[in-house]
DSSP file (Angstrom, degrees, kcal/mol; ACC not computed):
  #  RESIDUE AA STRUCTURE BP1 BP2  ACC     N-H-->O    O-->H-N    N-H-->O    O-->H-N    TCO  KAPPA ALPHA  PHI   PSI    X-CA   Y-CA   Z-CA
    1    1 A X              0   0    0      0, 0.0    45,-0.2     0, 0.0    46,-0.1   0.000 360.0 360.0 360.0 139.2   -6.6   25.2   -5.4
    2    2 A X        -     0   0    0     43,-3.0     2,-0.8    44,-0.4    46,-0.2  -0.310 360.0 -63.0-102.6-167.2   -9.3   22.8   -4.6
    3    3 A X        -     0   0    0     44,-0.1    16,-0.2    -2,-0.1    -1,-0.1  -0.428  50.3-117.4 -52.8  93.8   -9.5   18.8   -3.6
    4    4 A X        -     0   0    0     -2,-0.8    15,-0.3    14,-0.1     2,-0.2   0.216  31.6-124.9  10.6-171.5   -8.4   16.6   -6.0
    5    5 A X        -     0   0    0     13,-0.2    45,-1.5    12,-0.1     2,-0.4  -0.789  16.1-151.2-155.7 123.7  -11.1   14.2   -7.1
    6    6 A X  E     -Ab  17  50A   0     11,-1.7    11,-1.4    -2,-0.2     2,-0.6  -0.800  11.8-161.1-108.3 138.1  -11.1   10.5   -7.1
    7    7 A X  E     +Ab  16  51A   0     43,-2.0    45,-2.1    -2,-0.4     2,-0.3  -0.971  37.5 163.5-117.5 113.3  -12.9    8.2   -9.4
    8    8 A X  E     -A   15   0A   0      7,-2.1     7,-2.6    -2,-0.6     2,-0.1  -0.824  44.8 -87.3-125.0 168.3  -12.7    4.7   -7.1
    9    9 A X  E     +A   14   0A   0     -2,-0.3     2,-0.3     5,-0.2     5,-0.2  -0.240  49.0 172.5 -61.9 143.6  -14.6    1.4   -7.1
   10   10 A X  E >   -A   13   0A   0      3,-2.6     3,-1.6     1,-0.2    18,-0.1  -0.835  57.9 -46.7-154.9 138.4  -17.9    1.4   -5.0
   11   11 A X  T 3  S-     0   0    0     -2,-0.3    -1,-0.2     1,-0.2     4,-0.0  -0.270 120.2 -23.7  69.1-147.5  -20.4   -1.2   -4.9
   12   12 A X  T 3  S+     0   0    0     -3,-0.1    -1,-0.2     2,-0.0     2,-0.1   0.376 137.4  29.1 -66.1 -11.3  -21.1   -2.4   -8.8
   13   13 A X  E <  S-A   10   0A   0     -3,-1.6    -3,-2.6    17,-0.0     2,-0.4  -0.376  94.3 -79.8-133.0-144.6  -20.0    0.7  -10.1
   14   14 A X  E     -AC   9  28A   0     14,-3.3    14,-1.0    -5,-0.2     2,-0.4  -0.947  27.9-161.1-142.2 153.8  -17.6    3.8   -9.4
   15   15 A X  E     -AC   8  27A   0     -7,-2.6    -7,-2.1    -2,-0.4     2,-0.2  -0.949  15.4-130.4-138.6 132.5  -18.1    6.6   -7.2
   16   16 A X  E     -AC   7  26A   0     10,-2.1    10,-0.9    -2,-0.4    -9,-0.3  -0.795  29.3-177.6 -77.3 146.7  -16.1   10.6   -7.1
   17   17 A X  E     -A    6   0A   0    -11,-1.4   -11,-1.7     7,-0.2     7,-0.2  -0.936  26.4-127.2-138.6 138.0  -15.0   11.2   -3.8
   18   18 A X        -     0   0    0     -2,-0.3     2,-0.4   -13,-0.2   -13,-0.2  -0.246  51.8 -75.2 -82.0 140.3  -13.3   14.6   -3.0
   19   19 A X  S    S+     0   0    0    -15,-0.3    -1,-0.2     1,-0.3     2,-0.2  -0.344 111.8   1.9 -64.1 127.9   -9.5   14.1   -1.1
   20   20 A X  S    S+     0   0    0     -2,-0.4    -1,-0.3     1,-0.2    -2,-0.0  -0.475  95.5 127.6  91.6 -57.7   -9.7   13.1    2.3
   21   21 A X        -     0   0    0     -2,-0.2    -1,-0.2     1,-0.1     4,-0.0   0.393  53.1-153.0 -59.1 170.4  -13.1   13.0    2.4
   22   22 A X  S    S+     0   0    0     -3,-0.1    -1,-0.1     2,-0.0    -2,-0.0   0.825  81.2  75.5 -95.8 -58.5  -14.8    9.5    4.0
   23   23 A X  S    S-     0   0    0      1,-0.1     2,-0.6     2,-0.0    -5,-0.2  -0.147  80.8-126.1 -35.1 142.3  -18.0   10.5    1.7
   24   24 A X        -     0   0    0     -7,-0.2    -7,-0.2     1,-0.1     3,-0.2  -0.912   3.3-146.4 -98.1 127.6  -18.5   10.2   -1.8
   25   25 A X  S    S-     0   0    0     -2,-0.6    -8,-0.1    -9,-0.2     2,-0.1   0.645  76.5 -24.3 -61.9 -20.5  -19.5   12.9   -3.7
   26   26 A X  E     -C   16   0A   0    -10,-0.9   -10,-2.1     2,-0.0    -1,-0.2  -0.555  54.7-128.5 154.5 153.3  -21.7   10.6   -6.4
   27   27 A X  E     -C   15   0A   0    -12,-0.2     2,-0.2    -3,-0.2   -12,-0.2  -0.497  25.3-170.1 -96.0 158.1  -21.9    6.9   -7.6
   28   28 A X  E     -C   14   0A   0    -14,-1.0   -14,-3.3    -2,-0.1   -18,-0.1  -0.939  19.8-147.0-159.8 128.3  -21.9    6.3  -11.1
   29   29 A X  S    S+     0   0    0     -2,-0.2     2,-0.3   -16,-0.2   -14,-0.1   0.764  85.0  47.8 -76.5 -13.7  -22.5    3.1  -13.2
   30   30 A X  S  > S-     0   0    0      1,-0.1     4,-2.9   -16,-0.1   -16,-0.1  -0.823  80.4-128.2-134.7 146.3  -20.5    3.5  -15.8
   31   31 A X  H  > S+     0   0    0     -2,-0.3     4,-2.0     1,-0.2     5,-0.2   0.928 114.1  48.8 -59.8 -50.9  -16.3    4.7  -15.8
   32   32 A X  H  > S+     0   0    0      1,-0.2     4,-2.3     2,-0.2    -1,-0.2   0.929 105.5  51.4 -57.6 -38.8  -17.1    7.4  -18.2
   33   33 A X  H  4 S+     0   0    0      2,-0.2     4,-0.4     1,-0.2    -1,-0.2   0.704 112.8  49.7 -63.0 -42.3  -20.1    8.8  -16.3
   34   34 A X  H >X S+     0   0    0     -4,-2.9     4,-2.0     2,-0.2     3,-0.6   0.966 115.1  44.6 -61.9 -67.3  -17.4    8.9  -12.9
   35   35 A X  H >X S+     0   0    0     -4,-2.0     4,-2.7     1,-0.3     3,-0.8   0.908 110.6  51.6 -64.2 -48.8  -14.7   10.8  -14.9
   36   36 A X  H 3X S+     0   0    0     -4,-2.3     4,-2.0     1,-0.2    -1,-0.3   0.919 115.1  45.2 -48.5 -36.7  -17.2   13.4  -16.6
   37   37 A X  H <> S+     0   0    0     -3,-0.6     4,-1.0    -4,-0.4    -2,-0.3   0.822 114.0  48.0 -87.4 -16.9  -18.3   14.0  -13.1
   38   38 A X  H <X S+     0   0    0     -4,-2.0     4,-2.1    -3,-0.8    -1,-0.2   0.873 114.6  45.2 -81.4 -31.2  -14.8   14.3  -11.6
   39   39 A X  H  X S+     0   0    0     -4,-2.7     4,-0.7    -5,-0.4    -2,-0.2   0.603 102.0  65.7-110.8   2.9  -13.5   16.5  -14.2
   40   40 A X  H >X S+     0   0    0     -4,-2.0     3,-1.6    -5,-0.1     4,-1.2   0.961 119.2  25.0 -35.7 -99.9  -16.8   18.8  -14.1
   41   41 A X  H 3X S+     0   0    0     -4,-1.0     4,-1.3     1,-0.3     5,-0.3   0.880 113.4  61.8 -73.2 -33.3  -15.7   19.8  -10.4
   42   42 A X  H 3X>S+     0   0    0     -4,-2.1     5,-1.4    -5,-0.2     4,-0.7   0.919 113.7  43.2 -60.8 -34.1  -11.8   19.3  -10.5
   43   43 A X  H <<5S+     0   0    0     -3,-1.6    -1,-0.2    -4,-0.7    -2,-0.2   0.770 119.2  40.9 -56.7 -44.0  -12.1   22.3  -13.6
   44   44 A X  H  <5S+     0   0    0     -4,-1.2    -2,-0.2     1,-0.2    -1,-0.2   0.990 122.7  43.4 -82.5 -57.3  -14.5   24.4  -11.6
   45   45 A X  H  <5S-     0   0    0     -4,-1.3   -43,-3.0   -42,-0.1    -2,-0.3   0.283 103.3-131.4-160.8 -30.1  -12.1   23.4   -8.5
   46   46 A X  T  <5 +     0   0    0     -4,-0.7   -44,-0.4    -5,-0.3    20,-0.3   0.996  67.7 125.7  41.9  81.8   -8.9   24.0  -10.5
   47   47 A X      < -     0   0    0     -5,-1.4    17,-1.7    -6,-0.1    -1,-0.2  -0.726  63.4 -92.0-147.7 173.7   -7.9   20.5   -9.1
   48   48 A X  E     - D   0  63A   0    -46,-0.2     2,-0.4    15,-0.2    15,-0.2  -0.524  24.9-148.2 -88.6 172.0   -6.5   16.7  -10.3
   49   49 A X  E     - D   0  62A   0     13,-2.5    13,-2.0    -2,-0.2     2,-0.5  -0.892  18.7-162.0-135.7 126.6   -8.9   13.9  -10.9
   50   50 A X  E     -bD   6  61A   0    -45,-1.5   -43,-2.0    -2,-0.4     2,-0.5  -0.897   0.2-149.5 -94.8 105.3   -7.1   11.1  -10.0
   51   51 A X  E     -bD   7  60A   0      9,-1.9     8,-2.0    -2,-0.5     9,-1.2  -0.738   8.0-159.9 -98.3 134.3   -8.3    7.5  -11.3
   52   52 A X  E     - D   0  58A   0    -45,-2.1     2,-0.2    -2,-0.5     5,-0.2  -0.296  14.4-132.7-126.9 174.7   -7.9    4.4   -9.7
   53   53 A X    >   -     0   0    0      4,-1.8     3,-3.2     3,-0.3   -44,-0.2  -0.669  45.4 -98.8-113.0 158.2   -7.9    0.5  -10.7
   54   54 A X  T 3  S+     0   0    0      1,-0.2    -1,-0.0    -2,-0.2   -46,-0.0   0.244 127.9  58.8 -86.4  35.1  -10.1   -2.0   -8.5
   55   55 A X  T 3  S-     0   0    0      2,-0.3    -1,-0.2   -46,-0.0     3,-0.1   0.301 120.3-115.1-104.4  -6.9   -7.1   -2.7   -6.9
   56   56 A X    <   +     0   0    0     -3,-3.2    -3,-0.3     1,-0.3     3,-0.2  -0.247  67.1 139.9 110.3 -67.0   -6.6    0.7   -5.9
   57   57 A X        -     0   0    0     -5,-0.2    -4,-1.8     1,-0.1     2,-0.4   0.154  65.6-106.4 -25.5 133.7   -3.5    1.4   -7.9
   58   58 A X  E     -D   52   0A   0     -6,-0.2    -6,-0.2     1,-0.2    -1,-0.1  -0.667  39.8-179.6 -67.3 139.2   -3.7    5.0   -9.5
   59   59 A X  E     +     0   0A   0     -8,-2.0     2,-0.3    -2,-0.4    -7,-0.2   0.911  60.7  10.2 -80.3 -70.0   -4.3    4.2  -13.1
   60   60 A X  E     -D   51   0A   0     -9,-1.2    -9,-1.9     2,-0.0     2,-0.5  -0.908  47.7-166.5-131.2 147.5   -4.4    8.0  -14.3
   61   61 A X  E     +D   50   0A   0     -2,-0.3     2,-0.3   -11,-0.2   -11,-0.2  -0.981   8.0 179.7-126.5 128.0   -3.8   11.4  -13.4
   62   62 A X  E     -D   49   0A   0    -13,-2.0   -13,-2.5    -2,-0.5     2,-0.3  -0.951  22.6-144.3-134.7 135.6   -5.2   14.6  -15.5
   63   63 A X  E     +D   48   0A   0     -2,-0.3   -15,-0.2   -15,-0.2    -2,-0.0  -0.677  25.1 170.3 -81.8 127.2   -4.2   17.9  -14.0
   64   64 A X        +     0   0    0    -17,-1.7   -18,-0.1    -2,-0.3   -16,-0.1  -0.229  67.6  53.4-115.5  24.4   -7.3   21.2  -14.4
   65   65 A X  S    S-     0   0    0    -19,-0.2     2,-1.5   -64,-0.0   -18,-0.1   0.004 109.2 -12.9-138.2-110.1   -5.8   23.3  -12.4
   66   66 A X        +     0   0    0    -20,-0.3     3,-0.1    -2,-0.0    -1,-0.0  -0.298  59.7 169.1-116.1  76.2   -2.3   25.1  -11.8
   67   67 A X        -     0   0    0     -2,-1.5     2,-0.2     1,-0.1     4,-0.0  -0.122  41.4-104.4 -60.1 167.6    0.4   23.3  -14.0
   68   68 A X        -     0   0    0      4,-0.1     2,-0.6     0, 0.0    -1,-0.1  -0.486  37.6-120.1 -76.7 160.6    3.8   24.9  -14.4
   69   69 A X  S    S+     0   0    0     -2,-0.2     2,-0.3    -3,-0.1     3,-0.0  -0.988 100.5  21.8-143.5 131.3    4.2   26.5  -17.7
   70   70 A X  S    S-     0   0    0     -2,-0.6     2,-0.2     2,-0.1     0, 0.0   0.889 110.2-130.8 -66.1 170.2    6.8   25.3  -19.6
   71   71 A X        -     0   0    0     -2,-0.3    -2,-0.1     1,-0.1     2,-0.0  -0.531  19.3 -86.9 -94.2 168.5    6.5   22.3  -17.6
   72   72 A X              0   0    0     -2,-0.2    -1,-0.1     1,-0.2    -2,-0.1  -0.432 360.0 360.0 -70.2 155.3    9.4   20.3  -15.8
   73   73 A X              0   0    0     -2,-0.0    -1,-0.2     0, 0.0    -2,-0.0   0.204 360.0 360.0 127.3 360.0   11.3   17.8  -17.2
């Protein structure tokens, strides 16, 4: 399974940055433009892409990778 993928704040716009890393992977003006491009590699990556508020706070989680089947709960 690969890195997670973060859609954060950067600048004026929003930037993927792979988990853990210090780097960003690419800046983006627009929220859709960041989530198409996290959920490009988290699918090849079989990974989350995790999305965040400009507070930080996760806003949203969508899983691409190796859910449980049936799921918990």
């Amino acid at each position: 399974m690969g890195k997670n993928q973060h859609v954060v704040p950067h600048g004026d716009g929003l930037a993927v940055r792979g988990e853990n890393n210090s780097r960003v992977t690419s800046t983006h003006a627009t929220q859709s433009q960041a989530e198409s491009a996290a959920r490009s590699i988290a699918i090849n990556q079989r990974s989350e892409v995790v999305i965040h508020r400009p507070n930080g706070e996760i806003r949203d989680k969508n899983s691409y990778g190796n859910d449980p089947y049936p799921p918990k709960g």
